[in-house]
C-alpha positions in Angstrom: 150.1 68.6 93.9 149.7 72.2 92.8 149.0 73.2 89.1 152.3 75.0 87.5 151.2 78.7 85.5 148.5 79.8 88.0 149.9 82.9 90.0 148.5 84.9 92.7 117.7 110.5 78.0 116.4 109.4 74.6 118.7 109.7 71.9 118.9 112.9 69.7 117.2 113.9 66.6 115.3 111.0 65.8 114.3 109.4 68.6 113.0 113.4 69.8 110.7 113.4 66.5 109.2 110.3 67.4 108.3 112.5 70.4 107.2 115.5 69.1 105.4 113.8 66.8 104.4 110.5 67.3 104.1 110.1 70.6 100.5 109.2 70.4 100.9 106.6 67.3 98.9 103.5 67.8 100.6 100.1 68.3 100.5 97.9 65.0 101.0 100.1 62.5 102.3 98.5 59.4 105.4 101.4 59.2 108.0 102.5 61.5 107.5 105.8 60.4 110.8 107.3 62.7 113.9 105.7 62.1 116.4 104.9 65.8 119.8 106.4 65.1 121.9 104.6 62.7 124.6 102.6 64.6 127.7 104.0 64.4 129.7 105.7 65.1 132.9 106.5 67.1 132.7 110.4 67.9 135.2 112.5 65.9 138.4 112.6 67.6 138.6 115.7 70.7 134.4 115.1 70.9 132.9 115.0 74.8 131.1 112.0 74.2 129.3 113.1 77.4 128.3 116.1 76.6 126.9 115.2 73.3 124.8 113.1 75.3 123.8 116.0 77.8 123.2 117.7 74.3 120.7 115.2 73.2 118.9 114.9 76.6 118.1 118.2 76.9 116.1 118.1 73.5 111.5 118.1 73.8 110.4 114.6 75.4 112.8 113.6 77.2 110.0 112.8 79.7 107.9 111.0 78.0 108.4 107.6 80.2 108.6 107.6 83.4 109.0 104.7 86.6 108.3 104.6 90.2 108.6 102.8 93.3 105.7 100.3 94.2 105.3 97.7 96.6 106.2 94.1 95.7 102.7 92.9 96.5 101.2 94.9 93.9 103.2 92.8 91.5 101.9 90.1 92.5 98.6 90.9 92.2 99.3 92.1 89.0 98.5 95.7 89.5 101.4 97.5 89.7 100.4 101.0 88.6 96.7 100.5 90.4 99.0 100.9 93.8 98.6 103.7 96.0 101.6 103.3 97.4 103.9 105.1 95.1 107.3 106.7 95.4 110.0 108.5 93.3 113.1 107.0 92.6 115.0 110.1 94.1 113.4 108.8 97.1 116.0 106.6 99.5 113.9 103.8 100.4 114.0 99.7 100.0 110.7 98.8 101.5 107.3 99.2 101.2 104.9 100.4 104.0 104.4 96.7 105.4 107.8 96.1 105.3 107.9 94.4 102.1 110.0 94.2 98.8 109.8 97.0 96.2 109.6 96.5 92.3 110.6 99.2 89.9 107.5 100.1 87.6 107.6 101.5 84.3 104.8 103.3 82.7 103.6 100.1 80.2 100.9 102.6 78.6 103.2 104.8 77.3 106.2 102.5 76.1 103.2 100.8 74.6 102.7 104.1 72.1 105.8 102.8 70.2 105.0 99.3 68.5 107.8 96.3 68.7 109.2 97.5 65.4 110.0 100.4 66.9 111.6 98.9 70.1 113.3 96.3 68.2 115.0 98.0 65.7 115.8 100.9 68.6 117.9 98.5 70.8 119.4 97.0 68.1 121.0 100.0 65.9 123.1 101.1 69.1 124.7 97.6 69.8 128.2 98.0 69.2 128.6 102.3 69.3 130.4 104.4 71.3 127.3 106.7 71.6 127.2 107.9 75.4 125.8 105.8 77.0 123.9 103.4 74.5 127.4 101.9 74.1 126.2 99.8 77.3 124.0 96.7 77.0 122.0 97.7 79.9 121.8 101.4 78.7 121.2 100.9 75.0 118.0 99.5 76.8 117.7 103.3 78.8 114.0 104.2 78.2 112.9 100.6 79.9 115.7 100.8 82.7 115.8 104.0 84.1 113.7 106.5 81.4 113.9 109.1 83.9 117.9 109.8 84.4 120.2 112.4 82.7 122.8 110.8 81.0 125.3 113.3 82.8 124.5 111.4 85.5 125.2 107.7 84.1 128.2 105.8 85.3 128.6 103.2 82.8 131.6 101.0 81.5 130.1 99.9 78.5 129.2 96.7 80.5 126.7 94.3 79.0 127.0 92.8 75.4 128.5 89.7 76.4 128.7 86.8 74.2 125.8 84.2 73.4 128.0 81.5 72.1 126.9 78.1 70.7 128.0 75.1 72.9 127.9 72.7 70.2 130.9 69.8 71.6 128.8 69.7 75.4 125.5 70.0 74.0 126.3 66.7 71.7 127.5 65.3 75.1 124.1 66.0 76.1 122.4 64.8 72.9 121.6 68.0 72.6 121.8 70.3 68.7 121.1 73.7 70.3 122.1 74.2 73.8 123.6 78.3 74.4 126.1 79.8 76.8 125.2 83.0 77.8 128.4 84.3 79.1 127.1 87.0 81.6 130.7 86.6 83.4 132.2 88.5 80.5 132.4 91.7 82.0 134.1 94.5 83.8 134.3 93.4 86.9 134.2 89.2 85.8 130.3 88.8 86.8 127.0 90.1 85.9 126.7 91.7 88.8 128.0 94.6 86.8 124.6 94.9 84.8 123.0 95.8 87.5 125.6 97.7 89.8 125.5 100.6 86.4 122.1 101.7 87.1 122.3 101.5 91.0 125.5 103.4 91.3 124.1 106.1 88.3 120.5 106.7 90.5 123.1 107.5 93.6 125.0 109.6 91.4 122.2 111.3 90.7 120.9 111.5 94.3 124.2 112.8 95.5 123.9 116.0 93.5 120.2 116.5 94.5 120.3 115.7 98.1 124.3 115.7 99.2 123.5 115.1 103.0 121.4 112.1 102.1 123.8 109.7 100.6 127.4 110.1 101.5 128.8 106.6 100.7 127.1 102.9 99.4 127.5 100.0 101.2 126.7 96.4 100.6 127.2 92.3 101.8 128.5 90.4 99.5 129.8 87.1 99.1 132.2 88.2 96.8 131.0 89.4 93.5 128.6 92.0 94.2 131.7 94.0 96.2 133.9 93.9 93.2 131.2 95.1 91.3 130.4 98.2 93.7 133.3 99.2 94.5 134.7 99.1 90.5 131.5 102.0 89.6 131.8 103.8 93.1 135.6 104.3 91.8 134.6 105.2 89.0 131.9 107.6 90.2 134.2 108.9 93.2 132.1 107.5 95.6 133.0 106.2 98.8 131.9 102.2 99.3 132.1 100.0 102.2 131.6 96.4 101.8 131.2 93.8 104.5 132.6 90.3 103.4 132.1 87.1 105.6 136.1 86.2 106.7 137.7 83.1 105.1 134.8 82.4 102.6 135.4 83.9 99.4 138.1 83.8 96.7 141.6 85.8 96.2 140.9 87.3 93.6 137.2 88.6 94.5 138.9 89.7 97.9 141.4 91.6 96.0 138.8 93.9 93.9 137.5 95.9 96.0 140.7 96.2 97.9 141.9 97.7 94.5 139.3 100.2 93.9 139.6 101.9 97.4 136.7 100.5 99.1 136.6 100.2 102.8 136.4 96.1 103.0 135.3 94.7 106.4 135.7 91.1 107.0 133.5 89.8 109.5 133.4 86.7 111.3 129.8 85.7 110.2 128.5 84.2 106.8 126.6 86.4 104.6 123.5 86.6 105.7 124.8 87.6 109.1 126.5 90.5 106.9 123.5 91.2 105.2 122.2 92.2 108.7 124.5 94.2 109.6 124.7 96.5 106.2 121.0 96.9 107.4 121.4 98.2 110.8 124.2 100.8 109.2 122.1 102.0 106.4 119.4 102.7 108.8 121.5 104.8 110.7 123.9 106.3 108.3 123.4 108.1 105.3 125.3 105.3 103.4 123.0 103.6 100.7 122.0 100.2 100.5 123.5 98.3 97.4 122.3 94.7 98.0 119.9 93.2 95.7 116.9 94.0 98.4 117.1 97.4 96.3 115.4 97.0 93.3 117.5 99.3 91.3 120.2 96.7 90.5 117.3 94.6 88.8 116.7 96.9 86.2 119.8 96.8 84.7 120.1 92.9 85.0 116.9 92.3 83.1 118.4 93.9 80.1 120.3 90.2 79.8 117.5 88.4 79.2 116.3 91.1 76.4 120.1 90.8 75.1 119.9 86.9 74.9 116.8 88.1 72.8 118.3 90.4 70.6 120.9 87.7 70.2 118.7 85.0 68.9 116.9 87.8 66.2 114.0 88.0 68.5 113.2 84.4 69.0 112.4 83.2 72.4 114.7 80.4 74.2 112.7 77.2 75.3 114.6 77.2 78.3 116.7 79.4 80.6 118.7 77.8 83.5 120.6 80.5 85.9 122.5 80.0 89.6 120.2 81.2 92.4 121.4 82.3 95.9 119.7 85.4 96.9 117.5 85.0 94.0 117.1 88.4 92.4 118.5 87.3 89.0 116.0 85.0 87.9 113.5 87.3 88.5 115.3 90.0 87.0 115.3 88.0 83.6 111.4 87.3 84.1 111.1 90.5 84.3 113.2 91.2 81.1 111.5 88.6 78.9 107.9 89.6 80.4 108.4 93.1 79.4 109.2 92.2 76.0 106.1 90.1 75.8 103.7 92.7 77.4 105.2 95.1 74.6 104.8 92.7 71.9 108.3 91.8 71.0 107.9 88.4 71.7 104.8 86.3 72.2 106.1 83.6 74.9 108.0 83.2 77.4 110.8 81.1 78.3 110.8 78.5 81.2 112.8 78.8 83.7 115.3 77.2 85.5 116.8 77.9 89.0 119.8 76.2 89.9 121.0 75.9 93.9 123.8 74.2 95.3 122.5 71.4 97.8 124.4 73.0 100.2 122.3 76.4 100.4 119.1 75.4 98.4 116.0 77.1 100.8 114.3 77.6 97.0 115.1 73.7 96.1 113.2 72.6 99.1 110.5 75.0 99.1 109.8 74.2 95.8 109.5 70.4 96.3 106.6 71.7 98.9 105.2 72.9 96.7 105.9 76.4 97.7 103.5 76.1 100.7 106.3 76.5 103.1 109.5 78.8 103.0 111.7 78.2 105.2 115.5 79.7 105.7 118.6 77.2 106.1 121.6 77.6 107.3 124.0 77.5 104.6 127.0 75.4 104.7 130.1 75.7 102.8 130.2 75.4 98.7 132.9 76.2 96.2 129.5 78.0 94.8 131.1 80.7 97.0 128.5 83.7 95.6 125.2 81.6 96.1 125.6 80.6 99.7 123.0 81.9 100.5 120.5 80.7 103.3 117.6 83.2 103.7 117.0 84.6 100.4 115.7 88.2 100.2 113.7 87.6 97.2 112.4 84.7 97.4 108.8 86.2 96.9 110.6 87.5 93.6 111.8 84.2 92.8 108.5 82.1 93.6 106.7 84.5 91.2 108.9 84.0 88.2 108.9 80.3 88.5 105.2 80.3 88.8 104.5 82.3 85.6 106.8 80.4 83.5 105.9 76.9 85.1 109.6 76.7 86.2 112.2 74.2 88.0 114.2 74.5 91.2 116.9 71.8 90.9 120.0 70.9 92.8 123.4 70.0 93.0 125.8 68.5 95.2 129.4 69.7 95.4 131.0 66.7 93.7 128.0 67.3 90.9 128.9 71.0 90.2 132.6 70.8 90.1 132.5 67.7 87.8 129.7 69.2 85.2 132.1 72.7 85.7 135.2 70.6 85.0 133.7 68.6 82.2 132.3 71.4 80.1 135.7 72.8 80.9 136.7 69.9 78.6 134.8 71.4 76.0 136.7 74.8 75.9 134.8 76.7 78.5 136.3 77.9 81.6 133.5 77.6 84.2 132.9 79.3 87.5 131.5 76.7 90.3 127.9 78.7 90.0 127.7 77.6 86.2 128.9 74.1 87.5 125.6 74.6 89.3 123.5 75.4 86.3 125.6 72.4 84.2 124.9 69.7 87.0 121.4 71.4 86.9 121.1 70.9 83.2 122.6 67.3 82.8 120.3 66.1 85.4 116.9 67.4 83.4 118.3 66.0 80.1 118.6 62.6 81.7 115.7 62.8 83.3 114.1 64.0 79.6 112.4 67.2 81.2 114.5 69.0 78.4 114.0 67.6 75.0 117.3 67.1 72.6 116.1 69.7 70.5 115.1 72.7 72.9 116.8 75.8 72.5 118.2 76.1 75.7 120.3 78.9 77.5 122.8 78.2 80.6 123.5 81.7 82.1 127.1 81.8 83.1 127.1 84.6 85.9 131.2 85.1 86.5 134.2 84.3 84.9 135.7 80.8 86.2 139.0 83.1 86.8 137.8 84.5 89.4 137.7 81.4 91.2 141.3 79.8 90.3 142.1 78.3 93.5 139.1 75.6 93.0 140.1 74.5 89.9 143.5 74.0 91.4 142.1 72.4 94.0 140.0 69.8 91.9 142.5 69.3 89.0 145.0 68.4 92.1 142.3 66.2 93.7 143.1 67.7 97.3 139.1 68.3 97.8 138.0 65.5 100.5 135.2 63.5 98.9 135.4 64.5 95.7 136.9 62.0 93.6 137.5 64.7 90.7 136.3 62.6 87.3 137.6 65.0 85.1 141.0 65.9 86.8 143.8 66.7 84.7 147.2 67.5 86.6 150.0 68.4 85.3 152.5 65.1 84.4 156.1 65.9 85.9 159.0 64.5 83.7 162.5 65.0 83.5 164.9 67.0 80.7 164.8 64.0 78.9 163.5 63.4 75.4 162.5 59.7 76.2 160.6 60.7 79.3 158.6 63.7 77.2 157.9 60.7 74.9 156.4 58.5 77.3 154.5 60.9 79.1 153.2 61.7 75.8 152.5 58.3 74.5 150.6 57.4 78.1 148.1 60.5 77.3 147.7 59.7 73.0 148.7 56.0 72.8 147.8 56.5 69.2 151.1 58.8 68.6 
């Protein structure tokens, strides 16, 4: 049966007195004695929003923070800056001398010269302006993403600020008081891919104009919503992208992004990770920039989330935090969002953390019920979690790290399990993507199971908009998907022009009318 209606630099003036003047202040003291810019503000009417903001960059201190390169490992053990393996960002590089991961590092020591007043009340007076380019969610968070950047070079679309709503109906469903959506998919492009495709595509903006020959075009694999993503800010940019997409195994309407904003799109007759190799072999041979979460770059500006859900709850820390995992870069880009608030002294915990796999491509799930002693790659079979199908993660090392420092989960969930928890919050008034179904299942299963209390606050990151993934909910509300019985189906009832049969069909559905 098919469904009827579905169709195909630091800001100016005050912020550069706090470095002239204070930039030496000790943490702690009892007044903020500089004051962020007031939120505001549209600019008056014929204003370059731009170049006010070239205006304010080019004021004293714009320097004052600064990040680098360093290798993954030193991360780990917890000496980041004590590496001395270091490299510029204007470098093009993705891994370390031993062939490793990189991280991003910022310069803790001298953030840590502004107290948590100051931060706090910073990021929170340019939510909501059309300031270039605090506007965004990622860069109103600028000086702890990428300190170093002009803002002429910034290609933002204001992405970010997406709603934290209150799931009260499901969460009672769950016996739960204060379970949160956090509605990441909300966004430019329909996923939060977005948050961190603004700072990657703004560094190779940047790069461009410094060293033309080196980057000519960026390139990724995707399984559908890191593409859309790229391709919307290289449009933006006017920047050539090529994306490789594995043939028959992602949605319409992620298909049709990228084919909208002029990207090259090159389907291949592999899965992803047999596209991800690929991308590699070309960026090592072309000057065409690697865009896939193995470049840390895209993390930066997806940790901002987790200081958003932050911000969102007035500074108070989520017991929980449950989020999709395929190639695993997200849940350790909102470790590292949360952690940096907590090594500044915004927040004094941090949350636990939940990642959620589909059974069908779950390498983390199985490694983690080992104990972590053993990784081992899978090969990933088909899910309606489209985006996570992912067998050999390339940050798992990220992913094991985050889940270790916040004593976190790995759970599961079958296909029948994520498109009946998607389907049944759907009941609700959400409209889920399969990955959230993921996180749902994920969530249900640690309620009943009473790992998560009734009363933990508890966050379910939603990383795309179910729209962009239509032709499953067709598919389940139709009940056409072999071995899935579809619990929560609803077709559409077919009746004729007649008054007595709209009557019926209405009486069978609210026998109380």
């Amino acid at each position: 049966m098919q469904l009827l209606g579905f169709s195909q630099r630091l800001a100016a003036g005050a912020q550069a007195e706090a470095l002239r003047g204070t930039a030496c202040r000790p943490q702690g003291r009892a007044q903020v004695v500089v004051r962020p810019r007031a939120a505001a503000s549209v600019e008056a009417p014929g204003r370059d929003i731009r170049e006010d903001a070239h205006n304010r960059a080019n004021l004293p201190g714009s320097d004052a923070f600064n990040s680098r390169y360093v290798p993954f490992t030193s991360v780990e053990a917890g000496t980041p800056r004590g590496s001395e393996e270091q490299y510029s960002l204007d470098e093009v590089l993705y891994r370390s001398r031993d062939g490793g991961l990189l991280d991003v590092s910022h310069d803790m020591e001298a953030l840590a010269h502004f107290d948590a007043a100051y931060w706090k009340k910073l990021f929170d007076g340019r939510i909501g302006t059309t300031s270039w380019p605090f506007g965004s969610g990622v860069w109103s968070k600028k000086e702890w993403v990428l300190p170093e950047i002009s803002s002429d070079d910034i290609v933002s679309m204001f992405e970010g600020n997406s709603n934290l709503f209150w799931a009260e109906r499901f969460g009672h469903e769950l016996g739960m008081s204060d379970l949160w959506v956090k509605q990441c998919g909300n966004s430019h492009t329909g996923s939060f891919k977005d948050l961190g495709m603004t700072v990657l595509v703004s560094q190779v903006n940047r790069l461009r104009k410094l060293k033309p020959d080196a980057v000519q075009a960026v390139g990724c694999a995707s399984t559908g919503d890191t593409s859309a993503a790229l391709s919307a800010y290289c449009a933006a940019a006017g920047i050539p992208s090529i994306v490789f997409l594995p043939a028959d195994k992602i949605s319409l309407a992620q298909l049709v992004q990228p084919i909208a904003n002029g990207a090259l799109v090159l389907s291949i007759d592999t899965d992803f990770d047999g596209c991800m190799k690929l991308i590699q072999e070309v960026t090592q041979s072309c000057p065409i920039y690697l865009a896939n979460s193995m470049n840390s770059l895209r993390l930066e500006g997806q940790k901002t989330a987790a200081i958003e859900i932050l911000q969102q709850f007035n500074w108070q820390v989520p017991d929980w935090l449950i989020i999709p995992g395929g190639n695993l870069g997200n849940i350790y880009a909102f470790y590292k969002g949360f952690k940096m608030c907590k090594d500044l002294g915004l927040v004094d915990r941090l949350p636990r953390l939940v990642c959620a796999q589909a059974q069908n491509a779950n390498p983390l799930y199985l490694a983690y019920k080992s104990g972590y002693d053993s990784f081992q790659p899978v090969k990933a079979q088909t899910t309606f979690a489209s985006a996570i199908q992912i067998g050999d993660p390339v940050s798992i090392n990220r992913a094991v790290l985050a889940l270790r420092e916040t004593d976190g989960i790995v759970e599961e969930a079958s296909e029948e399990e994520l498109m009946d928890a998607a389907a049944r919050a759907d009941l609700t008034g959400m409209f889920n993507c399969p990955h959230t179904g993921v996180a749902l299942s994920a969530l249900t299963k640690l309620r009943e199971r009473g790992v998560i209390a009734p009363s933990d606050r508890t966050v379910v990151v939603s990383t795309a908009h179910g729209l962009k993934f239509a032709q499953s909910k067709v598919a389940y509300h139709s009940k056409e998907i072999e071995g899935i019985g579809g619990k929560y189906a609803n077709p559409p009832v077919q009746v004729k022009e007649e008054l007595g049969a709209v009557m019926d069909a209405i009486r069978t559905k609210f026998n109380q009318l």
